[in-house]
C-alpha positions in Angstrom: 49.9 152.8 115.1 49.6 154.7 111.6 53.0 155.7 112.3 53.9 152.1 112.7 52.4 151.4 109.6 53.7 154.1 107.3 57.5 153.9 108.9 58.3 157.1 110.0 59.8 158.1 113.1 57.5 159.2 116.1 57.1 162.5 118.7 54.7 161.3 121.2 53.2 163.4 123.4 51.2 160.7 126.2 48.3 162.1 128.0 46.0 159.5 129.5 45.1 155.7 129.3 47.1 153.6 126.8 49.3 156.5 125.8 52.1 156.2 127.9 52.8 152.8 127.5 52.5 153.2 123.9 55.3 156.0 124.6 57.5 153.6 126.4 56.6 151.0 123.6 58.2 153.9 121.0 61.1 155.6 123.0 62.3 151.9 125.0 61.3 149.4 122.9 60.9 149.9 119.3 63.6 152.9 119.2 61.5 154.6 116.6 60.7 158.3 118.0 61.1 160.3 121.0 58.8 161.8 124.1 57.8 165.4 124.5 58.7 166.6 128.2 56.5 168.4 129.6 56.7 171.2 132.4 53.5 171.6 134.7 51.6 170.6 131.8 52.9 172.3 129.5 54.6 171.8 126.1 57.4 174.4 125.3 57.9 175.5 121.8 61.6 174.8 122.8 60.6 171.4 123.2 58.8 170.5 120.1 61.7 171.9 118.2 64.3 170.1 120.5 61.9 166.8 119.8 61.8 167.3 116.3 65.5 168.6 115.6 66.4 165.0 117.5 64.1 162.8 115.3 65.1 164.5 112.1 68.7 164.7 112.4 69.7 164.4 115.9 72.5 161.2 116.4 69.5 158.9 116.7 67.7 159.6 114.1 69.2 157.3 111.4 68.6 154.7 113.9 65.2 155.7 114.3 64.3 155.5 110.9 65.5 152.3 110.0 64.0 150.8 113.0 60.7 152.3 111.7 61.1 151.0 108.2 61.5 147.2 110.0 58.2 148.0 112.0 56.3 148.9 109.0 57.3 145.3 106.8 56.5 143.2 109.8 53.2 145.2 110.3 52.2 144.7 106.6 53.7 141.4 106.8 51.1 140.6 109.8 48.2 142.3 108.1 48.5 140.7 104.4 46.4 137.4 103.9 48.3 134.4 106.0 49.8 137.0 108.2 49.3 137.1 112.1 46.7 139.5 112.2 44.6 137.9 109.6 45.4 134.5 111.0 44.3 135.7 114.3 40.8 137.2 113.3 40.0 134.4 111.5 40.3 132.1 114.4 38.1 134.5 116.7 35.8 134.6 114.1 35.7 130.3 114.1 35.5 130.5 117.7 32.5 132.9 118.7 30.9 131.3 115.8 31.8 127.7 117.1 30.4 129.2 120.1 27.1 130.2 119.2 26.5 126.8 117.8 27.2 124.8 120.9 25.2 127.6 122.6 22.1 127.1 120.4 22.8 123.1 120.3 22.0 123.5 123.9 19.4 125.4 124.1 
């Protein structure tokens, strides 16, 4: 996500829980970076320059970076006050509150 938020372009290398989809979110969906491929478990040298040689300059890459600079104004767009994000928390916020007073009204 702080690559999100700074817009720049992204090598992800998914081990466990959320990681891969946030991989797929990356590569498939956003078109902002690329996945490291790995062999037994293992990471080649060969890759991580194959990886960054694509992200850098590779036939994608302009792509990639605009697509990353679009990801970072919505982001900041969503966090600034009014956005999404701080819409959002201030409703959760106005709900467990509102919660707890109906919960000690009833007590």
């Amino acid at each position: 996500m702080e690559s999100v938020a700074a817009g720049v372009p992204i090598i992800g290398c998914p081990q466990w829980t959320d990681q891969p989809t946030n991989a797929k979110l990356v590569t498939d969906v956003w078109g902002v970076g690329v996945k490291l491929k790995m062999n037994s478990g293992v990471i080649s040298g060969e890759e991580v320059g194959k990886c960054v040689e694509e992200v850098m300059s590779g036939p994608r890459s302009e792509e990639f970076r605009k697509n990353a600079l679009q990801l970072k104004t919505v982001a900041r767009e969503g966090l600034a006050d009014g956005g999404s994000s701080d819409n959002n928390i201030k409703m959760f916020v106005n709900e467990v509150i509102s919660s707890c007073s109906s919960h000690s009204k009833q007590i």
